[in-house]
N, C-alpha and C positions, 0 to 999 in steps of 0.2 A: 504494500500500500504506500502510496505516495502518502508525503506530509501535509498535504490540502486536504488528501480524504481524510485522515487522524481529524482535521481541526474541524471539517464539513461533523463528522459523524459525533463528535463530541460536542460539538455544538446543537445539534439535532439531540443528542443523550440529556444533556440540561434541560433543553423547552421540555422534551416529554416529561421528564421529572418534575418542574414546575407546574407546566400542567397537571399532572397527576397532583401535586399536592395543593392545588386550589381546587380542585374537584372535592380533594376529602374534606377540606375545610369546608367546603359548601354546606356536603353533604352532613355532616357533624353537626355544624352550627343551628340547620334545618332539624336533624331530629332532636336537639337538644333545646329546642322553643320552649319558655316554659310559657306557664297555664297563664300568665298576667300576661306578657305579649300576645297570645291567642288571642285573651280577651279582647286587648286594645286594638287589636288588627280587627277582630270584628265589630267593635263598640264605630270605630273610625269608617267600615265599610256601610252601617249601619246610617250612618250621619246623613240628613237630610243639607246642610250645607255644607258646602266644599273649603277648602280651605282657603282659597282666590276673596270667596266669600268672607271671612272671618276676616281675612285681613283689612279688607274695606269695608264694612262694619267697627274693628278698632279706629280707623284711622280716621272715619267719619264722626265718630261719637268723642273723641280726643281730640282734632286736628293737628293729628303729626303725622309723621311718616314712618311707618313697618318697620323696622330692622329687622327683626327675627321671630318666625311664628313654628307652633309647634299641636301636635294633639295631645291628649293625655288622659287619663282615665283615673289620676291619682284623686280627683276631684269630687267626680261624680262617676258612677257606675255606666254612663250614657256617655259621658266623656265630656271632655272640652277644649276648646284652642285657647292658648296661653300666646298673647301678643304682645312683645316689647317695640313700644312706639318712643320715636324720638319724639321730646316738644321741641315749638320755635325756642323756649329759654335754653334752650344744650341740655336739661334734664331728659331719662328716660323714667317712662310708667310701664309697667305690667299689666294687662288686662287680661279677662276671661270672656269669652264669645262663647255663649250658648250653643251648640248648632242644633238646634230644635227652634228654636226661637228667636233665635239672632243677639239678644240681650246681651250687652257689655258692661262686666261689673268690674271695679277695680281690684286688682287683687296685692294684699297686703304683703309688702316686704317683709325676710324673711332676714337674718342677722349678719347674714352674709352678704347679702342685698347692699344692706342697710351701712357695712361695711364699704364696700366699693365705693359703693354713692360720695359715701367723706372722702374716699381716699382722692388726691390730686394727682393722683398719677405717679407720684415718689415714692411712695409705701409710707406717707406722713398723712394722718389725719386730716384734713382741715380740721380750724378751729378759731371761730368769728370773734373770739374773746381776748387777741392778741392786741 
């Protein structure tokens, strides 16, 4: 064998190998679904709004703009999109969009939230008392 087949046929021995081991990943990751993902795959197929939907719903009932939208079932059993909206002030809000109903409630920060929000971006507090 020439030196180009060695490097062709070792090069083809990798991809198959790779291949093969993103196939097992797949396939692992697939049967090892547990019963809360199930859930929220069906709670989210279940959903009479889309999530296109939620987002403009947050952003109309706020007047900001979307960053980042999500589904979740941690909430309610029916589920719900969790939408972090910029405002015009540079602050971000957290909202909850029903999709049964469309309703957008605000949903209360959480400690770690609450952390960010102070932080200025240096790993320092703000702090208005200076």
């Amino acid at each position: 064998m020439t030196r180009m087949t060695f490097k062709t046929a070792g090069t083809a021995a990798l991809l198959a190998l790779g291949l093969g081991t993103m196939g097992a990943t797949a396939a692992f990751a697939e049967q090892h679904m547990d019963a809360g993902d199930t859930a929220e795959v069906q709670a989210f197929q279940a959903a009479t709004m889309s999530l296109t939907d939620a987002v403009k719903a947050a952003e109309t009932d706020t007047s900001g703009k979307a960053m980042s939208a999500e589904f979740e079932t941690d909430d309610a059993a029916t589920g719900m999109y969790h939408v972090e909206v910029a405002m015009t002030d540079g602050t971000t809000k957290t909202v909850a969009v029903n999709p049964a109903d469309g309703t957008v409630t605000a949903v209360a920060m959480d400690a770690k939230d609450q952390n960010d929000e102070a932080s200025d971006g240096d790993g320092e507090t703000n702090d208005d008392n200076n």
